[in-house]
C-alpha positions, 0 to 999 in steps of 0.5 A: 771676758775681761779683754773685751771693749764697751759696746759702741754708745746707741747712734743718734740720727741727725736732726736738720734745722726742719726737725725742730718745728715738727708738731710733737704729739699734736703740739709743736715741739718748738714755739720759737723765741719767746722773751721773757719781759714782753716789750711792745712799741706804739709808733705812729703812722707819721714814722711809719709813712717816712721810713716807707717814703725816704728808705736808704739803698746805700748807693754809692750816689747816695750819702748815709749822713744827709739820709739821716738828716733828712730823716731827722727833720721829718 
């Protein structure tokens, strides 16, 4: 038995992006990102309300600069 070659290695079944959020054994398998040094930002409504208002849509009769000027005043 010498002549005779190794048994092809087990086949694995593809996993599909969707494979790695099912619940293991009642507990997702899979929480996501989690960073390490958890950062959190205090923005104020005064910001959130200008973005919502003056959004760029990059429209060619739209200029990226006076955007942001505009936005810098605010």
């Amino acid at each position: 038995m010498a002549g005779n070659p190794p048994p092809p290695p087990p086949v694995v079944p593809e996993r599909t992006l969707g494979d790695y959020g099912q619940r293991n054994n009642g507990e997702l398998a899979n929480l996501g990102f989690q960073p390490r040094n958890h950062v959190s930002f205090d923005i104020k409504n005064s910001v959130l309300s200008t973005l919502k208002e003056n959004q760029y849509s990059g429209a060619e009769t739209q200029c990226p600069n006076l955007h942001l000027e505009h936005f810098y005043e605010a």
